[in-house]
N, C-alpha and C positions, 0 to 999 in steps of 0.2 A: 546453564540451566538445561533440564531435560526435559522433555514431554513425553510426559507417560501415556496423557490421556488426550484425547481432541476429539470432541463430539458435535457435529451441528447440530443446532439450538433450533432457529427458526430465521426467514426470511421477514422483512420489515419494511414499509414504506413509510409508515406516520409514529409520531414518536409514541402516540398510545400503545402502539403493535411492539415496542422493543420488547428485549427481556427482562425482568426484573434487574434493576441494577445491584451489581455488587460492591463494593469495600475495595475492591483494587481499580489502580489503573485499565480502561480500556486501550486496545491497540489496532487502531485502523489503517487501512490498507487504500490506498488509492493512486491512481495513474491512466493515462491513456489505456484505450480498449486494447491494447496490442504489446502491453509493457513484459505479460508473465506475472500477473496479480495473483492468478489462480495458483501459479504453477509454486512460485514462491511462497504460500501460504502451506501446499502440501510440502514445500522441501521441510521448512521451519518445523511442521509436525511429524513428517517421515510417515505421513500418509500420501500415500498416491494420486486417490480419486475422494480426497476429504474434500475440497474446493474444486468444481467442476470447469475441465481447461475442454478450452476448443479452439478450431484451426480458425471460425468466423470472432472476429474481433467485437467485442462487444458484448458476450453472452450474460455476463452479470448486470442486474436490470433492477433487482434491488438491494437492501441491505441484508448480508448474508452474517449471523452470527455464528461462532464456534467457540463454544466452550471449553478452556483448553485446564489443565490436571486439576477440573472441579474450582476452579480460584479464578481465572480471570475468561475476559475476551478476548479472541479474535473477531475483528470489523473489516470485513469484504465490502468494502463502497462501490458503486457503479464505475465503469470505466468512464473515462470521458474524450471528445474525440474519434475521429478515424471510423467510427461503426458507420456501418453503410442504413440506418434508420429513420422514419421523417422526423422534419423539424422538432415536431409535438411532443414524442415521445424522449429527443432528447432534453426539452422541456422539463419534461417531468423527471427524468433522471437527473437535471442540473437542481432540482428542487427537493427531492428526495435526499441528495447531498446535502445541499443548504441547511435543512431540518436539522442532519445529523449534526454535521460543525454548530448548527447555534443552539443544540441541548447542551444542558448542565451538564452531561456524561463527563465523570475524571477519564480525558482521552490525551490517545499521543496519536499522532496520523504519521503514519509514514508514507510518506512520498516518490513513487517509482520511477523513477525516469531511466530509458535504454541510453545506455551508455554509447551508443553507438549512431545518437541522434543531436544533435542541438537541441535542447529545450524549444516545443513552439512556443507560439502565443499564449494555448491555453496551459502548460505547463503554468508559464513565469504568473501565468491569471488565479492559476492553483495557488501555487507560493505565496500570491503577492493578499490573495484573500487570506489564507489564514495568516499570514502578518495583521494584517487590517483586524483581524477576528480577535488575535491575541494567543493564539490556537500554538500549544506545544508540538512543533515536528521536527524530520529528521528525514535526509534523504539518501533513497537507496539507490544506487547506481546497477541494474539489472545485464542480465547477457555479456558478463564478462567473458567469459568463456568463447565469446564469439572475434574477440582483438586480441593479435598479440600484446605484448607489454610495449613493444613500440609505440603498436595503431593506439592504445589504449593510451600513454603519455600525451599524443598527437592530437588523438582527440579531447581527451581531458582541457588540453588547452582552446579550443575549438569551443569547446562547452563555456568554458570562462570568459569567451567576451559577450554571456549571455547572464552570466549568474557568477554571484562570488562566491566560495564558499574555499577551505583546505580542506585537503584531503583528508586529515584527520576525524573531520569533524562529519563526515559522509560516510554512510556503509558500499561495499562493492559485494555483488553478490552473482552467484552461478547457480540454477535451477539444475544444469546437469550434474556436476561433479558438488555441488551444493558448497563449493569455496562461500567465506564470508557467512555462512551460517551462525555461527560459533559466537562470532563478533554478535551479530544479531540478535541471538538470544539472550547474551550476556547482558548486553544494554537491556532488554524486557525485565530481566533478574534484577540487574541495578535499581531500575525505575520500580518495578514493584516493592522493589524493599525499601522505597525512601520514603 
């Protein structure tokens, strides 16, 4: 698949504020304040500064749309985790999330997690809710770029006595050299067309 086009739509907290829903699948974006949610949304589009990245973790606060060749969405969820913000407010970004997973929206979440961490608590909390939810996802393994294919087998295993999953069945992806893109999109192309 190609992206011609990626326009932000609008930001969202209550499901009355989304955007009109469309006919295709939605595809949301979620992971720790620090995963490269932003960064990965501009690789996917080969826009730059379409999702706003920054050095303080945490900066996305609500639901961020983009409407990607006029057909579907992109869904920028709230990071979660790591952001240095009070209790209260990540209150409300755990519930601004909640809203979103418990709409009707035909969604797929994808799931970021740095490859170069063990899944925390609230990772496997992530997963384990949209199992419970019933919630279609897929996860992406972020910052490859950052391990050799050593570190990156070594830790691959490292990761697994936290979570099951093969490797086939997971994306790996690079924000710099934007490896694992391809894969990426093509799953979007799959799943829209089914």
């Amino acid at each position: 698949m190609k992206i011609r086009k990626a326009d932000f739509v609008k930001s969202a907290v209550y499901e009355k504020d989304y955007p009109e829903q469309l006919d295709k699948t939605e595809f949301a974006f979620v992971g720790r304040s620090n995963v490269g949610k932003s960064s990965l949304i501009n690789s996917l589009t080969s826009r730059l500064k379409l999702a706003r990245t920054s050095k303080t973790p945490g900066r996305t606060q609500l639901i961020n749309y983009f409407l990607i060749n006029d057909e579907f969405y992109i869904v920028d969820l709230p990071g979660y985790g790591f952001a240095k913000v009070p209790k209260e407010m990540k209150k409300q970004w755990g519930q601004t999330m909640e809203r979103y997973i418990a709409s009707k929206r035909k969604k797929l979440v994808f799931v970021l997690l740095d490859i170069r961490r063990v899944p925390s608590d609230e990772d496997i909390e992530m997963l384990e809710w949209l199992e419970y939810n019933d919630m279609d996802y897929k996860i992406i393994f972020t910052k490859i770029d950052k391990l050799s294919n050593n570190e990156r087998a070594k830790q691959l295993k490292a990761i697994k006595t936290r979570l099951v999953f093969d490797n086939e069945d997971v994306f790996f992806h690079s924000s710099l050299t934007n490896k694992g893109k391809d894969e990426i999109l093509n799953f979007i192309e799959e799943k829209l067309n089914n």
